[in-house]
MARMI-663485 format. One record per residue: residue in three letters; x, y, z of N, C-alpha, C in turn. Coordinates in steps of 0.2 Angstrom, whole numbers, padded with zeros to 4 digits, always signed. Layout:
<nodes>
ALAXYZXYZXYZ
...
</nodes>
This chain:
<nodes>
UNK+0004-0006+0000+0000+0000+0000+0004+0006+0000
UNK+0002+0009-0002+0004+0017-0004+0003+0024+0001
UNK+0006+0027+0001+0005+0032+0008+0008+0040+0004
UNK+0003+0045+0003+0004+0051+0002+0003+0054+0009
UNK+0008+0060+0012+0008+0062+0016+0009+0070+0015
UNK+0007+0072+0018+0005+0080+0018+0007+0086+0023
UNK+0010+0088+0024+0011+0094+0029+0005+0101+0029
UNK+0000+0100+0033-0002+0107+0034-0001+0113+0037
UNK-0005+0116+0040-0002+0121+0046-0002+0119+0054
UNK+0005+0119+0055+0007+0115+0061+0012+0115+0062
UNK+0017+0112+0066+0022+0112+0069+0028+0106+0066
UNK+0026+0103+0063+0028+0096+0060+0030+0090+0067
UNK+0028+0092+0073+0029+0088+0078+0026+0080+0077
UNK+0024+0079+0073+0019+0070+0073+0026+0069+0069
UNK+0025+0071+0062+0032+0071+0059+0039+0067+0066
UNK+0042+0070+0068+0046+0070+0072+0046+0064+0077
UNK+0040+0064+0080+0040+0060+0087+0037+0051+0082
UNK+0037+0053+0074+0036+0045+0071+0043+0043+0070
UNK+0047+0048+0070+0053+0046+0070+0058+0042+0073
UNK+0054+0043+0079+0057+0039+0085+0052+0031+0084
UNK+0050+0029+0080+0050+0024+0081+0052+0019+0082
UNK+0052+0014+0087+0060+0008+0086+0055+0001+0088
UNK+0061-0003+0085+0060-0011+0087+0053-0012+0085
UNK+0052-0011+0079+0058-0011+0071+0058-0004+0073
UNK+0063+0002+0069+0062+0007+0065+0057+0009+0062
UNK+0056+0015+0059+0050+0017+0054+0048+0014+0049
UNK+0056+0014+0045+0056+0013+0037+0057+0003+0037
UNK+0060+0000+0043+0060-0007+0044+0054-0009+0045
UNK+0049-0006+0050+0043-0008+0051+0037-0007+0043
UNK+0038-0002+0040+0034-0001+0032+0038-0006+0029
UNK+0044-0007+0027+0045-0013+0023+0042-0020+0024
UNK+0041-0022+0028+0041-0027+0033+0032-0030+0031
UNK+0031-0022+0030+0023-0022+0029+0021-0021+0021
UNK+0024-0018+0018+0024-0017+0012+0022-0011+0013
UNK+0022-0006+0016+0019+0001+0016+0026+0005+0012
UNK+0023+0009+0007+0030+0015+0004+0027+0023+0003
UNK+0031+0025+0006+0027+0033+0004+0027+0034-0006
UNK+0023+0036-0008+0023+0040-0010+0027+0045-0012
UNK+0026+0050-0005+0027+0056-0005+0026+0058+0002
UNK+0035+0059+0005+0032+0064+0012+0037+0069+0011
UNK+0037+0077+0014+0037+0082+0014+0044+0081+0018
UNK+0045+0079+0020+0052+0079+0026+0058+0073+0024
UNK+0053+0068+0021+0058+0059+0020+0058+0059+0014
UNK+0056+0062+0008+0055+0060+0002+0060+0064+0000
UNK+0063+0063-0005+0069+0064-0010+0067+0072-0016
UNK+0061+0069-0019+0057+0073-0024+0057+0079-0020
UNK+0054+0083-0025+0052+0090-0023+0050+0095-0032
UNK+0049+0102-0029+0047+0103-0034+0041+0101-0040
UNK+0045+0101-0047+0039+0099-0051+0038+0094-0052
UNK+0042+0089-0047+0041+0079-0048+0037+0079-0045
UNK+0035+0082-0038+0031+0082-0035+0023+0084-0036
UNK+0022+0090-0038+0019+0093-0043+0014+0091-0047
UNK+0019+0086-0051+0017+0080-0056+0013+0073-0052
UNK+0016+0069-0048+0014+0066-0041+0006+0067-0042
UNK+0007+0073-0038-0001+0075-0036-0008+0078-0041
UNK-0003+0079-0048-0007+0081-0050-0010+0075-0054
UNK-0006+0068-0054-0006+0061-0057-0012+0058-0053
UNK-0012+0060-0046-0016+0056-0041-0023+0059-0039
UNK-0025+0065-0042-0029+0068-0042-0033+0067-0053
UNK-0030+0064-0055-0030+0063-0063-0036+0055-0062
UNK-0032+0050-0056-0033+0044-0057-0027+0041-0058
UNK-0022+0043-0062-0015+0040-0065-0011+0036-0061
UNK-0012+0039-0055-0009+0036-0050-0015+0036-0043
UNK-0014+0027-0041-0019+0025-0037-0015+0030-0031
UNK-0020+0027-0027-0018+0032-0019-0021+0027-0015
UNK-0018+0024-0009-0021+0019-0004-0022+0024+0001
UNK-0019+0027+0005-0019+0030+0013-0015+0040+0009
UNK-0019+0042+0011-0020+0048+0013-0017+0052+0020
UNK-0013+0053+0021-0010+0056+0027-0011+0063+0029
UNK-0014+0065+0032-0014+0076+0032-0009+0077+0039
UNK-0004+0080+0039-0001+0081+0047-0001+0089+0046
UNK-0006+0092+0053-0007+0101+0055-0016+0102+0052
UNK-0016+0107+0056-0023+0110+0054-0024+0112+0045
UNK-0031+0112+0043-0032+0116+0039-0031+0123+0037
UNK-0031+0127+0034-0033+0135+0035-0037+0136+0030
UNK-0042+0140+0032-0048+0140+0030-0049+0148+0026
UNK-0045+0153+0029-0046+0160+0028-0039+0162+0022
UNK-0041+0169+0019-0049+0171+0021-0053+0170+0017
UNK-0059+0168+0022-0066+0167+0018-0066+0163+0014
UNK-0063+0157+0017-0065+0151+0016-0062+0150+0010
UNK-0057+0155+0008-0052+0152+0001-0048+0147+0003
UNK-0045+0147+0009-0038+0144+0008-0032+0145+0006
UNK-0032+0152+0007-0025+0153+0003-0021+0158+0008
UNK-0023+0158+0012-0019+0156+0017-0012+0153+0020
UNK-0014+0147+0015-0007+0144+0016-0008+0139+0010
UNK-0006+0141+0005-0004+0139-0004+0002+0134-0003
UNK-0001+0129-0007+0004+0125-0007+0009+0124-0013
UNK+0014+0128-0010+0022+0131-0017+0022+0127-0023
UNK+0023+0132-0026+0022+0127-0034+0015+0128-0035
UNK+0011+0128-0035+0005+0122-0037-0001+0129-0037
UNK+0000+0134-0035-0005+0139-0037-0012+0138-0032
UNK-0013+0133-0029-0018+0130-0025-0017+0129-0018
UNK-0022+0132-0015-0023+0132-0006-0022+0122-0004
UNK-0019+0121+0001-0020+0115+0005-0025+0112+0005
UNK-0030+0119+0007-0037+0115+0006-0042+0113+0003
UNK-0039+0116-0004-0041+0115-0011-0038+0105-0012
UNK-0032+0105-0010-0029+0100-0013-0030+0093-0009
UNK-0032+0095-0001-0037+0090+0003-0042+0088+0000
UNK-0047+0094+0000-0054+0092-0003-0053+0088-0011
UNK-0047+0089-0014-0049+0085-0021-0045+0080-0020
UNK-0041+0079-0017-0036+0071-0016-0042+0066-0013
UNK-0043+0070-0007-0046+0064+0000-0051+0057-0002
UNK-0057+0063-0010-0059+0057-0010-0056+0052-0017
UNK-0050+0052-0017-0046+0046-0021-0043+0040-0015
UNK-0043+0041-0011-0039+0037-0009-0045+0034-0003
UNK-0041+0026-0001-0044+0021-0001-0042+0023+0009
UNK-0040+0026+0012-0041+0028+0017-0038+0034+0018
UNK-0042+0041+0023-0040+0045+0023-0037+0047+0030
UNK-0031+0049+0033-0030+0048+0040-0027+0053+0043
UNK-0031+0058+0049-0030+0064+0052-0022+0061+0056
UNK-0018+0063+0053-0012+0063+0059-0009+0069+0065
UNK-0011+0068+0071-0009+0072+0076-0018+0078+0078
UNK-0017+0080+0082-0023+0084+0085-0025+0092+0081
UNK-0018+0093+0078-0022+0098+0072-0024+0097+0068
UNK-0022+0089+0064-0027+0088+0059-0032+0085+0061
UNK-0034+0082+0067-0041+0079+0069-0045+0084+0069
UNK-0042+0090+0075-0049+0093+0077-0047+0100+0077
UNK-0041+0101+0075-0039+0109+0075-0035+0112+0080
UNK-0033+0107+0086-0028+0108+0089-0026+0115+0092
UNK-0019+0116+0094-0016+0122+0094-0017+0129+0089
UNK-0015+0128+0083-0016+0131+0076-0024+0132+0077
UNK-0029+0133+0079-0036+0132+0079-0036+0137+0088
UNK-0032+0139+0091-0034+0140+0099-0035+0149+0097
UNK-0037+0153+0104-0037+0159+0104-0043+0162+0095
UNK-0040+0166+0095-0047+0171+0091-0045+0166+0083
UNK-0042+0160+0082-0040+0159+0076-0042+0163+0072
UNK-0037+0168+0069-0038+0171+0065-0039+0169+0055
UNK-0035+0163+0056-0033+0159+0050-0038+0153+0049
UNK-0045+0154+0054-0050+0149+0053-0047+0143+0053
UNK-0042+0141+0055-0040+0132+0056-0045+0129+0058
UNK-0044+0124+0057-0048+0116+0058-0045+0109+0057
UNK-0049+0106+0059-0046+0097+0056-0049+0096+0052
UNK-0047+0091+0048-0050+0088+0043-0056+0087+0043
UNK-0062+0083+0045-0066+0081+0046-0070+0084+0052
UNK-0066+0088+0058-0069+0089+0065-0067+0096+0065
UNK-0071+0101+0066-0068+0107+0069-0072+0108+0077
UNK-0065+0107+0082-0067+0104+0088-0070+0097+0090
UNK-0076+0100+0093-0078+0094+0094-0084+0093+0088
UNK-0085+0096+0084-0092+0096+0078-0088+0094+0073
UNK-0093+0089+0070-0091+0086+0064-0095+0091+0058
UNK-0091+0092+0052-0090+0096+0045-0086+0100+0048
UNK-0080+0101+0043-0074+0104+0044-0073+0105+0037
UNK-0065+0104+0033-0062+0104+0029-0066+0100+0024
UNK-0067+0094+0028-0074+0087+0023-0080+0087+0027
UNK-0083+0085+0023-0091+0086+0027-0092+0081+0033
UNK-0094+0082+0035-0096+0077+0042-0099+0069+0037
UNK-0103+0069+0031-0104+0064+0028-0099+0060+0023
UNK-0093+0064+0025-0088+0061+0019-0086+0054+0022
UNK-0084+0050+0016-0082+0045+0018-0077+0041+0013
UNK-0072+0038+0014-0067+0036+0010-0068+0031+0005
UNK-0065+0030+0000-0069+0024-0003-0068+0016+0000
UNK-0067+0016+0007-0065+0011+0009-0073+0012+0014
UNK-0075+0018+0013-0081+0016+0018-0080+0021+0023
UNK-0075+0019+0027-0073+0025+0032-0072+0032+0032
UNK-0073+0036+0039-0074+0042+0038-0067+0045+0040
UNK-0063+0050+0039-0058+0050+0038-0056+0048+0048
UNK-0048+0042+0047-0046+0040+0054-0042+0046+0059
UNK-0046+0045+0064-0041+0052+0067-0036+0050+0074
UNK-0031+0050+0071-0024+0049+0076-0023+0055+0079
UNK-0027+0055+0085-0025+0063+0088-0021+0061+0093
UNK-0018+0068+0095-0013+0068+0100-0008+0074+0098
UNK-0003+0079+0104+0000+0082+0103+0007+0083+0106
UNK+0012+0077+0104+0010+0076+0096+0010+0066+0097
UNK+0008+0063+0090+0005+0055+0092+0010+0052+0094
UNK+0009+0047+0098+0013+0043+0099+0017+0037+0094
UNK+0021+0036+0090+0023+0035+0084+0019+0029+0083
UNK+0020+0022+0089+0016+0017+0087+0008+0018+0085
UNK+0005+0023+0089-0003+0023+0087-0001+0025+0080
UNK+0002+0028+0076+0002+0029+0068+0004+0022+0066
UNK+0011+0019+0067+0012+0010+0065+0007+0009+0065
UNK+0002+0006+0071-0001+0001+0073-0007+0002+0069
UNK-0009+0008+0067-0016+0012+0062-0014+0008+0057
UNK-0007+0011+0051-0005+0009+0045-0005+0002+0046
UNK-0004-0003+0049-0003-0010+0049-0011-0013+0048
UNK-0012-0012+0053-0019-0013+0054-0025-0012+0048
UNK-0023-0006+0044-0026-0005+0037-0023-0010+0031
UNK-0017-0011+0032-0014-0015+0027-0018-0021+0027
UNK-0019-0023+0033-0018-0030+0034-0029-0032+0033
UNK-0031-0026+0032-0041-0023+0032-0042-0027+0037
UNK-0039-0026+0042-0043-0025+0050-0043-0020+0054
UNK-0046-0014+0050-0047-0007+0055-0053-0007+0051
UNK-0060-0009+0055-0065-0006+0052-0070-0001+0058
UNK-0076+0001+0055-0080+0007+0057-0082+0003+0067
UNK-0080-0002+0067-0081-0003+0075-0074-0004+0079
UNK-0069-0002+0076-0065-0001+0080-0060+0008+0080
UNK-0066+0010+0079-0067+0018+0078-0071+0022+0085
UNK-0068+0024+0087-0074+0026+0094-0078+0034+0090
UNK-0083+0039+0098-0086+0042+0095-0084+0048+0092
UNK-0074+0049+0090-0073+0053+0088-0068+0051+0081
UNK-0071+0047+0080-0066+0042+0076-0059+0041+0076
UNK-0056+0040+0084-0051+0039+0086-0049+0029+0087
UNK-0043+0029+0084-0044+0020+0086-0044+0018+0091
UNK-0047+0015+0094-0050+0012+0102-0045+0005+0104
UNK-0037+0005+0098-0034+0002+0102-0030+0005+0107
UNK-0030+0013+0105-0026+0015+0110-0030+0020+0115
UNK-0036+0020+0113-0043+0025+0119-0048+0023+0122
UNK-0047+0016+0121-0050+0012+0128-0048+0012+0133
UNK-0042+0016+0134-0038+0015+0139-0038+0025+0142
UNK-0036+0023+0148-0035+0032+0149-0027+0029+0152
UNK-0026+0039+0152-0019+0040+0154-0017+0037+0159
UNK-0022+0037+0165-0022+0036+0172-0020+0029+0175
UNK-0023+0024+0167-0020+0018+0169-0012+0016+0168
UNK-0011+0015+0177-0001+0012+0173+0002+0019+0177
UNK-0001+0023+0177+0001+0028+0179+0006+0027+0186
UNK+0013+0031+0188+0015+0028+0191+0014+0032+0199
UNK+0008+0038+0200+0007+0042+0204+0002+0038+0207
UNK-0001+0031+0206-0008+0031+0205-0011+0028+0213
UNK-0003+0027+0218-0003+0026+0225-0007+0034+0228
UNK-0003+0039+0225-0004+0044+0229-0011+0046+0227
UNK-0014+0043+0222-0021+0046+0219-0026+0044+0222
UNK-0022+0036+0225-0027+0030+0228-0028+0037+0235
UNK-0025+0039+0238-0025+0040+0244-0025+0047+0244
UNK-0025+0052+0238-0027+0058+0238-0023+0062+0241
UNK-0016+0060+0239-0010+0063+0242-0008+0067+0238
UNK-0009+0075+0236-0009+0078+0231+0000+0082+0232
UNK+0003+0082+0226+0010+0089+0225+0006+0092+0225
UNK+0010+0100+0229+0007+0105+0227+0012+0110+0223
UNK+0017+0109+0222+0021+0111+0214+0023+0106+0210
UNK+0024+0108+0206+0027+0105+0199+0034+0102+0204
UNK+0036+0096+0202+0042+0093+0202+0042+0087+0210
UNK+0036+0090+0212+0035+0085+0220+0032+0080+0217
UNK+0032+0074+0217+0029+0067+0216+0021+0063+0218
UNK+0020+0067+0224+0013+0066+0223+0008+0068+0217
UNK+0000+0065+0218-0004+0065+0212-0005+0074+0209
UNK-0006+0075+0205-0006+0079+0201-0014+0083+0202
UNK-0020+0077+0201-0025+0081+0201-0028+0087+0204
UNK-0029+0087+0210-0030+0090+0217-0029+0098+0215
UNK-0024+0099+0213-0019+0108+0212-0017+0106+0207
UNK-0013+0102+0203-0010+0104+0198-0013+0103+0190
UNK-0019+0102+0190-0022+0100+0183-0021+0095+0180
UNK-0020+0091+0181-0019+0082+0178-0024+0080+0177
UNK-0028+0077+0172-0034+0075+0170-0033+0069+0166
UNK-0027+0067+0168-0027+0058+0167-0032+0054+0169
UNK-0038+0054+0171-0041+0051+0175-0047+0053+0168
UNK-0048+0056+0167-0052+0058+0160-0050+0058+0152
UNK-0045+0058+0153-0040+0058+0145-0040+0050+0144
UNK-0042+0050+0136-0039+0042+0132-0033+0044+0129
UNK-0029+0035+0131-0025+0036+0129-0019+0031+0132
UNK-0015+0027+0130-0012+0021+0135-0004+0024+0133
UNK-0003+0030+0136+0002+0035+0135+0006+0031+0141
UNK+0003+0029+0147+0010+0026+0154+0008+0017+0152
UNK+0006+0016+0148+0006+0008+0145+0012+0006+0139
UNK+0009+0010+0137+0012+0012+0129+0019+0018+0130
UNK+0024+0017+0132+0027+0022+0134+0033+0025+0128
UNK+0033+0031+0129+0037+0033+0125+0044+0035+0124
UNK+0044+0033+0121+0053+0031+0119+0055+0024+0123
UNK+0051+0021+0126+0053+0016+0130+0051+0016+0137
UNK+0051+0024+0140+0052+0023+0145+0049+0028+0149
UNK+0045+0035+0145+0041+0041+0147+0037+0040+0146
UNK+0031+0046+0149+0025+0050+0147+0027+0056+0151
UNK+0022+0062+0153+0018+0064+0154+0021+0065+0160
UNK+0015+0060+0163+0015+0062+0171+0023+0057+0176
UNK+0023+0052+0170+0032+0049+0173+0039+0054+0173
UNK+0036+0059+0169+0039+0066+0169+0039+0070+0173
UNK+0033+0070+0179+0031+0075+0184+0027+0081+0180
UNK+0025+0079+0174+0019+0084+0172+0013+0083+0171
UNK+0007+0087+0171+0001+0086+0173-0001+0080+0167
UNK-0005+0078+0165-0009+0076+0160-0014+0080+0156
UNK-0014+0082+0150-0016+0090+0147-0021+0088+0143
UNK-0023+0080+0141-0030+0078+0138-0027+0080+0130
UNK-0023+0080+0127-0021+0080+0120-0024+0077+0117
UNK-0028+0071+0117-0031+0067+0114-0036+0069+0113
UNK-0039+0074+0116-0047+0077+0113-0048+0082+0111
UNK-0055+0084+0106-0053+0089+0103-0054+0096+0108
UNK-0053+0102+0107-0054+0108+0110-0049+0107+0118
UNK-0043+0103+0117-0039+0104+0124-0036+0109+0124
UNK-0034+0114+0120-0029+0119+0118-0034+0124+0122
UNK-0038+0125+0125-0044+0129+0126-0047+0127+0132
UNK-0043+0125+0139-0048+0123+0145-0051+0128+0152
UNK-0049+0136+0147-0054+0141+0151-0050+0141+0158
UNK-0041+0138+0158-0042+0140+0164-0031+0136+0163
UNK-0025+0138+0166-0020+0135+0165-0019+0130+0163
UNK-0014+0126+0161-0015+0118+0159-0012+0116+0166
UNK-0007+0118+0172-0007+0114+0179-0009+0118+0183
UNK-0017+0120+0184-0020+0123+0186-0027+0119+0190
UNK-0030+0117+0194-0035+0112+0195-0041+0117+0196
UNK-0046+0118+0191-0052+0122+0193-0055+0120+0198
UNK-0058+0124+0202-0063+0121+0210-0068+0123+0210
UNK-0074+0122+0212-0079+0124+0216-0082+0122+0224
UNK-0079+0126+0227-0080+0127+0235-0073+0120+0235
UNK-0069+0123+0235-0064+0119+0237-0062+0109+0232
UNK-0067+0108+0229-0069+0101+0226-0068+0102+0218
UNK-0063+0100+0213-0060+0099+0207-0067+0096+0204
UNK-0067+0103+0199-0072+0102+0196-0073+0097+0191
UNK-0068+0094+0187-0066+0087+0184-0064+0083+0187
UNK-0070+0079+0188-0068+0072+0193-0069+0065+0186
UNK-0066+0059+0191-0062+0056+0184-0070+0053+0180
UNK-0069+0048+0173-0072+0050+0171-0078+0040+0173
UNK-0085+0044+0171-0088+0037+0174-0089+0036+0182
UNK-0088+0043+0185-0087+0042+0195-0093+0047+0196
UNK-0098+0046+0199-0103+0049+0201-0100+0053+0206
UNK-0101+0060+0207-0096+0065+0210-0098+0065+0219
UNK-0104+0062+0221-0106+0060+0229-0101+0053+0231
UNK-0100+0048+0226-0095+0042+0226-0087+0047+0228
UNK-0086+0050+0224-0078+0053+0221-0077+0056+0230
UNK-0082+0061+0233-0082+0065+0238-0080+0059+0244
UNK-0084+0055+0243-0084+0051+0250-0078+0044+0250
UNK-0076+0043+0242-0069+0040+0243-0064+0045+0246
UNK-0065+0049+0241-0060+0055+0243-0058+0055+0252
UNK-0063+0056+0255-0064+0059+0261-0060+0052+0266
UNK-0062+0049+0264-0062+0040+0267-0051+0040+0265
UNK-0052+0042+0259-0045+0041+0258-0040+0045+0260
UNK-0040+0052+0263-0037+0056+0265-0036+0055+0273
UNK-0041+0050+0278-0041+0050+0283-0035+0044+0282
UNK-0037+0037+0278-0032+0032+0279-0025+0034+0276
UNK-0023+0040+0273-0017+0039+0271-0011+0039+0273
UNK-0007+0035+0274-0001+0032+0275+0002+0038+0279
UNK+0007+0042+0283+0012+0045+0283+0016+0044+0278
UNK+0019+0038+0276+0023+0037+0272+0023+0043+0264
UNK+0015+0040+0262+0012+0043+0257+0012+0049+0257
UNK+0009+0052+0264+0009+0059+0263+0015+0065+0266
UNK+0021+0059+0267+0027+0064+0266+0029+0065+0260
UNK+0027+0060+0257+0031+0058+0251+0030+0064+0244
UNK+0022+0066+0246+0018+0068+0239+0022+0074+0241
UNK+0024+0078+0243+0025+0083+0242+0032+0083+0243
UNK+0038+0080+0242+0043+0079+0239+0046+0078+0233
UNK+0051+0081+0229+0055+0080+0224+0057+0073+0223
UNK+0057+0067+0228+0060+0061+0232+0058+0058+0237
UNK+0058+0049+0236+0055+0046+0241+0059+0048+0245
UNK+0057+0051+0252+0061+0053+0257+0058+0047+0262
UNK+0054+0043+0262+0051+0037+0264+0047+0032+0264
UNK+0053+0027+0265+0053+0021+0260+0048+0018+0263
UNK+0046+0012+0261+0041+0006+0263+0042+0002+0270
UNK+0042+0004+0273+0043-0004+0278+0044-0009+0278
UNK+0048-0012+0279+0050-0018+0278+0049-0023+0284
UNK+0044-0029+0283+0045-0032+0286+0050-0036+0289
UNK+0048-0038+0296+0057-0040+0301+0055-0047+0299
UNK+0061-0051+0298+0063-0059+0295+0061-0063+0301
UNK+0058-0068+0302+0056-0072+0306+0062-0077+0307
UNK+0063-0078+0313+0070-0080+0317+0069-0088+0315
UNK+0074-0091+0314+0075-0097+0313+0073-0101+0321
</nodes>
């Protein structure tokens, strides 16, 4: 299968973080698959009027297209030209040449959270009308209409995240190769639900101090994050401390909040990203699925039994107190 890929308005960070992907590699794991670009903006050789030709071959018919890539927002302005942001060479806005590619090809797939849903490039007065492909935020019609659909059936797949975690891109492309990603393994944002079945929070390595509601109250102390510091791994999909990046991070294994990147309109929570909103003292996001009179009275229950250990601990840089060990029984 064939893979044309695309830069829109964005940072090129999915670009980058697919680079890291090991055990195979990027280019060992598509061999391996049979997967070959086409055409990417960063790893392809061509450029100019080869390219040019390319696109204007796969737009003709002349050249089939399997998988469609879009990585960054749309620009929509102004007034809905697109021009904006012209894609060199070619006389033609981006979003001219999404909306004529997308329905050639046999899947079409949002890479990264600007092109799902508008992302970053989409926050504050977006003056540039950005969007995602198919979701501007949380509302379907954007770039393609809420009813488009690829000629595989599907509506365009959206690999969000900021920026994706490489494998959720591998495991996507494999998965299409192999025509085992269909419309029921798509959740309600058309995210793949191998990797959004899961929240952040599972695997999480704070999830002692969560148990017990032992909150840091800065950046860099080890207790849970929710409490003061805005983590809303407990709400966020995503198998980001399962699925670990680069081997061996995330997020909150870093000591930083959990920011919900995987959904659309994160860039926009009305309030800082390590910031925990309250009402009367009580975090207004509480996790998700927990009836908030349940949350209250574990909470409550939990902060009476927790540990000394735990609650020196959370508000440290470092285990300054270990576990107890018990004493060995005498022969």
């Amino acid at each position: 299968m064939n893979i044309l890929w695309l830069q829109s308005a964005g940072c090129g960070g999915c670009t980058m973080s697919l680079l890291c992907a090991e055990s195979p590699n990027l280019f060992d794991l598509f061999a391996s698959a049979g997967l070959e670009f086409l055409w990417h903006p960063s790893l392809s050789e061509a450029s100019g009027a080869e390219v040019c030709r390319l696109l204007e071959a796969v737009e003709s018919g002349a050249q089939k297209l399997d998988i469609l890539c879009v990585e960054g927002s749309i620009v929509h302005g102004p007034k809905n030209t697109g021009r904006y942001h012209m894609l060199a060479g070619t006389g033609r806005s981006m979003l001219d040449w999404v909306q004529s590619l997308a329905p050639k090809a046999e899947h079409v797939i949002a890479v990264g959270t600007c092109a799902t849903y508008g992302g970053v490039t989409s926050a504050g007065d977006n003056p540039a009308d950005a969007t995602g492909l198919q979701y501007d935020g949380r509302h379907a019609g954007a770039a393609l209409p809420a009813s488009f659909r690829a000629r595989s059936g599907l509506p365009v797949i959206n690999i969000s995240g900021c920026p994706i975690h490489p494998d959720w891109v591998a495991e996507t492309l494999l998965l299409l190769s192999q025509g085992e990603l269909g419309a029921d393994d798509l959740d309600i944002y058309a995210r793949p639900r191998f990797y959004t079945d899961t929240l952040v929070h599972h695997a999480c390595p704070k999830n002692e101090f969560y148990e017990y509601k032992a909150s840091a109250e800065e950046l860099s102390q080890i207790g849970c994050m929710m409490e003061h510091l805005g983590c809303i791994g407990t709400q966020a999909v995503g198998d980001c401390n399962i699925r670990l990046w680069n081997g061996e991070g995330s997020c909150t294994r870093a000591g930083y909040p959990c920011i919900n990147c995987t959904a659309p309109e994160f860039e926009e929570p009305g309030h800082g990203f390590t910031q925990t909103p309250k009402f009367a003292g009580i975090p207004v996001g509480l996790p998700t699925d927990m009836p908030k009179a349940w949350f209250m009275a574990l909470a409550s229950l939990s902060k009476r039994a927790t540990p000394a250990r735990v609650a020196k601990n959370a508000t440290s840089d470092r285990i300054i107190v270990p576990p107890s060990v018990k004493s060995r029984k005498h022969d």
